[in-house]
KEGUDREN-738763 format. One line per 3 residues: number of its first residue (from 1); their letters; for each residue x negated, y negated, z of N, C-alpha, C. Coordinates in pm, 1 decimal, decimal comma. Example, Ala and Ser with C-alpha at 12.3 -4.5 7.8 and 13.67 -1.06 7.14 Angstrom:
! residues 2
1) AS) -1319,0:569,0:780,0:-1230,0:450,0:780,0:-1320,0:330,0:780,0; -1285,0:225,0:708,0:-1367,0:106,0:714,0:-1290,0:-3,0:787,0
***
This chain:
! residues 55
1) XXX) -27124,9:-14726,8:269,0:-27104,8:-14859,5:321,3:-27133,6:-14960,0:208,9; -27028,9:-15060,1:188,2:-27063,0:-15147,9:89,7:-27153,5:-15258,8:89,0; -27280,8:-15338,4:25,7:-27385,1:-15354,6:9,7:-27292,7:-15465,7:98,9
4) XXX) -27410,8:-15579,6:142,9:-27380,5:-15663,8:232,4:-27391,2:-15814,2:107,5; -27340,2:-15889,9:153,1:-27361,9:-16037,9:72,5:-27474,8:-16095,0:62,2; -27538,1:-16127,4:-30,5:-27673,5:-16180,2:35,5:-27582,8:-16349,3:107,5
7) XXX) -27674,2:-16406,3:184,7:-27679,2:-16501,2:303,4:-27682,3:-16606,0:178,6; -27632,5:-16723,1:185,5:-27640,6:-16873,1:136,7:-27767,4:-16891,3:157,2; -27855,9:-16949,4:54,3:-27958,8:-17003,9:44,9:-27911,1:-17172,9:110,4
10) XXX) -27796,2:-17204,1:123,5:-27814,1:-17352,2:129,8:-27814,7:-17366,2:287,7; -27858,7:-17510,1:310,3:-27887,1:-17544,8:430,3:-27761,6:-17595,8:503,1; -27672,5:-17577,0:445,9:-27543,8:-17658,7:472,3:-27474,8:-17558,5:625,2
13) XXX) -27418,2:-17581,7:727,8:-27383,6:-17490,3:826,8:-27237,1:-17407,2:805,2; -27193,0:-17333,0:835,0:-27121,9:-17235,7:829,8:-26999,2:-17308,6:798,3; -26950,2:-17417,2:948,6:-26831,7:-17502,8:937,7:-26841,0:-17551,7:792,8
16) XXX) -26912,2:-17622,6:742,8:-26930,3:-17715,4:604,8:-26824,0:-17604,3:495,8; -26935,1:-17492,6:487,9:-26917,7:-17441,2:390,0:-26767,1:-17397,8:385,2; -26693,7:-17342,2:527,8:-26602,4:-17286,8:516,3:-26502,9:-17407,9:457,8
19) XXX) -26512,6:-17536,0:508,2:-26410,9:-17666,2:479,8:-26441,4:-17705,6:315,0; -26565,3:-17677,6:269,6:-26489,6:-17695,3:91,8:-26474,4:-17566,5:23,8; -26491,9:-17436,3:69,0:-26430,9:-17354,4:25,7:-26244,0:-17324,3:-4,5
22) XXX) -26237,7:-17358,8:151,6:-26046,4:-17434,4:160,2:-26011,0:-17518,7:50,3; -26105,8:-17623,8:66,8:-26045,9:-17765,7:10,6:-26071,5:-17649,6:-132,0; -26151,3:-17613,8:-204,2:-26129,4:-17598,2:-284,7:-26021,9:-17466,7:-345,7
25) XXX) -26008,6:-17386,0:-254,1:-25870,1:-17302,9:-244,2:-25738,8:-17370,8:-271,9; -25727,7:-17507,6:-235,0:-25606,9:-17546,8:-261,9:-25524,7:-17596,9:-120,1; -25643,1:-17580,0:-2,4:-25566,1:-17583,2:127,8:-25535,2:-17728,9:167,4
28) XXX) -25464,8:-17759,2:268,8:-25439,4:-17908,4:284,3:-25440,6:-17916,5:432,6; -25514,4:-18075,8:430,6:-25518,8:-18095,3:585,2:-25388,0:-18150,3:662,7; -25280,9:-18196,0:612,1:-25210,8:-18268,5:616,2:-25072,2:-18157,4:715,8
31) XXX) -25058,7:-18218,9:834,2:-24961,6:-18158,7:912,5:-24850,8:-18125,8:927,9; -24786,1:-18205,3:852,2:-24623,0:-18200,3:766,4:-24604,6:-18089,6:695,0; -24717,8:-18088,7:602,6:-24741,7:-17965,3:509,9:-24752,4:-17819,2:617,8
34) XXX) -24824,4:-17811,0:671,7:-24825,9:-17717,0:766,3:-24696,0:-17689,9:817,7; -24650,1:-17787,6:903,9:-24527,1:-17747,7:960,2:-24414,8:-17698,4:873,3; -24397,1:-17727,8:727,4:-24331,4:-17706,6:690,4:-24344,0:-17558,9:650,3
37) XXX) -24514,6:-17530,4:612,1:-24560,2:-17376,4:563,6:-24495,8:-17266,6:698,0; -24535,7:-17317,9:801,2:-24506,7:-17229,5:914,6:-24352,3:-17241,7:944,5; -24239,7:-17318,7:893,0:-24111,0:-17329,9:926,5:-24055,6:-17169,3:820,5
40) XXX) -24135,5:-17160,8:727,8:-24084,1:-17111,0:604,5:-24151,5:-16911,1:682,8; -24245,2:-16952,6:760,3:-24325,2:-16781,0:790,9:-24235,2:-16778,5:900,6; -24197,2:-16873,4:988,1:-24125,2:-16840,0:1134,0:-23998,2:-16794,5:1104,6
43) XXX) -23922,3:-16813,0:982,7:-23795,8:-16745,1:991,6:-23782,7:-16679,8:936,0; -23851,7:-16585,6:856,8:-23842,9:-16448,6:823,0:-23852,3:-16331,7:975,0; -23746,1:-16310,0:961,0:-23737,4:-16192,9:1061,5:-23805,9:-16062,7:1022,0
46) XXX) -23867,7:-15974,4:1128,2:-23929,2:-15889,4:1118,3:-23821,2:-15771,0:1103,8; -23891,5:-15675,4:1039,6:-23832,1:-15555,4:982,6:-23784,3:-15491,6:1168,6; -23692,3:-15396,9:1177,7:-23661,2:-15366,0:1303,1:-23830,0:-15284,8:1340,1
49) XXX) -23883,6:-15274,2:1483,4:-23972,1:-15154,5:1503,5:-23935,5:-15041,9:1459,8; -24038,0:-14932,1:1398,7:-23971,8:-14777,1:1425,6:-23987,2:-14739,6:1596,6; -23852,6:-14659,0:1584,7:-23838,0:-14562,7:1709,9:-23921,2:-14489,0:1747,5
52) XXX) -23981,1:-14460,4:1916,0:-24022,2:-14373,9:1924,1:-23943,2:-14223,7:1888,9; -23984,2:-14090,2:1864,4:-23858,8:-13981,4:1849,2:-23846,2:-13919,8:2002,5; -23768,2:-13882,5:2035,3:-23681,1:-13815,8:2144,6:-23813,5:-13680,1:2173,4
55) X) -23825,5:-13661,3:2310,2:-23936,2:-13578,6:2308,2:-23820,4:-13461,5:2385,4
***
């Protein structure tokens, strides 16, 4: 089992940390942007399912 993280020493709460980790990822709050990210994932069509085989 791989060692665990040690815990943030800072006092800052979970939400905080996760919102400048983003911001600093490069993420954006901005909704346009979004819609446009998700226009671009919604129309890629999925590969067909595999078949179950004939029993």
């Amino acid at each position: 089992m791989p060692a665990r993280k040690p815990r943030p020493t800072d006092s800052k709460p979970q939400s905080e940390r996760f919102i400048e980790t983003a911001r600093a990822l490069g993420c954006d709050e901005d909704e346009a942007k979004f819609k446009a990210k998700l226009a671009v994932i919604a129309r890629h069509k999925p590969k067909d399912s595999p078949t179950k085989p004939d029993k």
